[in-house]
C-alpha positions in Angstrom: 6.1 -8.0 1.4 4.2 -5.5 3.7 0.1 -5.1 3.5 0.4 -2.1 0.5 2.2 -5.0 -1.4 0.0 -7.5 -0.9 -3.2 -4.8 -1.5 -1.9 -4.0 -4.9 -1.1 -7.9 -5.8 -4.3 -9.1 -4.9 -6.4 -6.1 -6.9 -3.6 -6.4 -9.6 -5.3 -10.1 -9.6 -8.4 -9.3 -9.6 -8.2 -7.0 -12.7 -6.3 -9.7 -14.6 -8.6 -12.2 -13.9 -12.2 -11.3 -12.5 -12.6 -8.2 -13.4 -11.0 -8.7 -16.6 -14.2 -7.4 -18.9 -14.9 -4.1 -16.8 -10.9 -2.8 -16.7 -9.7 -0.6 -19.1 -6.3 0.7 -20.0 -6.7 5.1 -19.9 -4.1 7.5 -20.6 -4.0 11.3 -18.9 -1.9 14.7 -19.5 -1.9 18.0 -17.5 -0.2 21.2 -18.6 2.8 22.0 -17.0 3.8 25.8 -17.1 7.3 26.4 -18.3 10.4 27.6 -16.6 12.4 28.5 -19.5 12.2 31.8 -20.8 11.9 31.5 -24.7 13.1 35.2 -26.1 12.2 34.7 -29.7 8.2 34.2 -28.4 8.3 36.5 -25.1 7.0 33.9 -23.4 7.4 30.3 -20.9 6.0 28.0 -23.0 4.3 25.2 -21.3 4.6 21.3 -21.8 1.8 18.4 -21.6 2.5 15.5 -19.2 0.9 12.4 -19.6 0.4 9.3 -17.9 -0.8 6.0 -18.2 -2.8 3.3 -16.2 -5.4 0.9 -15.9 -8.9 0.8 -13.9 -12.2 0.3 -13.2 -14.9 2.9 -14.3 -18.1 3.4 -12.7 -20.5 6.0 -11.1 -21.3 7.3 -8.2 -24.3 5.7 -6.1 -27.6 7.7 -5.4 -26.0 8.5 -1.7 -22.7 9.7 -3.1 -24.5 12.4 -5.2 -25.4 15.4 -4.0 -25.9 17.6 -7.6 -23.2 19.9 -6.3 -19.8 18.2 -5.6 -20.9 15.2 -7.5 -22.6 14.7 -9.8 -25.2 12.0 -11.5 -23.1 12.1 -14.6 -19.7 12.2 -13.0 -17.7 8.6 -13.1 -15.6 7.1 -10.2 -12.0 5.7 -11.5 -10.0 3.1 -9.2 -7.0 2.6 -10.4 -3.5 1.0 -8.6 -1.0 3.4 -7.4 2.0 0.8 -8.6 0.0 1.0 -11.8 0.2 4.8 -12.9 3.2 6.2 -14.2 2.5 9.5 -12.5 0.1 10.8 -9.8 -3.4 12.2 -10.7 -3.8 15.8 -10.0 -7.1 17.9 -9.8 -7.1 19.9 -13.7 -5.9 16.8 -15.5 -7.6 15.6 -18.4 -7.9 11.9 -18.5 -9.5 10.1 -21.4 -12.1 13.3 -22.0 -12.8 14.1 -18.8 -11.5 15.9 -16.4 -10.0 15.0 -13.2 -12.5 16.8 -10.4 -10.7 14.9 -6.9 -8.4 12.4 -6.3 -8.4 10.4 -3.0 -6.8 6.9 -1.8 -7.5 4.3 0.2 -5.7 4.2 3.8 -3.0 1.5 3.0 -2.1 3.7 -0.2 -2.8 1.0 -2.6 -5.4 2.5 -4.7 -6.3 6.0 -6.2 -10.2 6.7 -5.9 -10.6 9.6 -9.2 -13.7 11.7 -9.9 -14.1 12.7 -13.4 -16.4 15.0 -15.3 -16.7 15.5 -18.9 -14.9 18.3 -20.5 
């Protein structure tokens, strides 16, 4: 088991048993532009994506915000890689917000996401 492993099985833990009462199951979709050509509309219709996972929600601290990239109202997601069925991408819409930027840690074990209400 390398150190990503052991990363993910120790939050994974954590959010089972500490922080039990402050995770929360989300689901997420993007819009996918189509590749097939549909002649009877004249267009490529596009297809929803979605996603699920698990996290922690919270803000951003009074140093974090700066009123232009964040914001006081915007919320910080963690969330385990292992966890999410697909990778967050700026545009997504994730339980009424939307995905603003998505960063991880160094060892690739968690997925740090800035949302914003739609």
């Amino acid at each position: 088991m390398g150190l990503r492993d052991d990363i993910q099985a120790d939050i994974a833990a954590a959010f089972d048993a500490d922080l039990a009462d402050a995770v929360r199951a989300f689901s997420a979709s993007r819009e996918v532009p189509g590749s097939v050509f549909d002649p009877t509309t004249g267009t490529y219709p596009s297809t929803t994506e979605t996603y699920t996972g698990r996290g922690v929600f919270g803000g951003y601290s009074a140093q974090e915000v700066d009123g232009q990239h964040v914001l006081a109202t915007d919320v910080k997601l963690t969330a385990l890689q292992n966890e999410l069925t697909d990778a967050p991408k700026i545009g997504d819409t994730l339980d009424g917000y939307r995905v603003i930027n998505v960063g991880k840690d160094p060892a690739s074990a968690t997925w740090s996401i800035q949302l914003r209400r739609s």
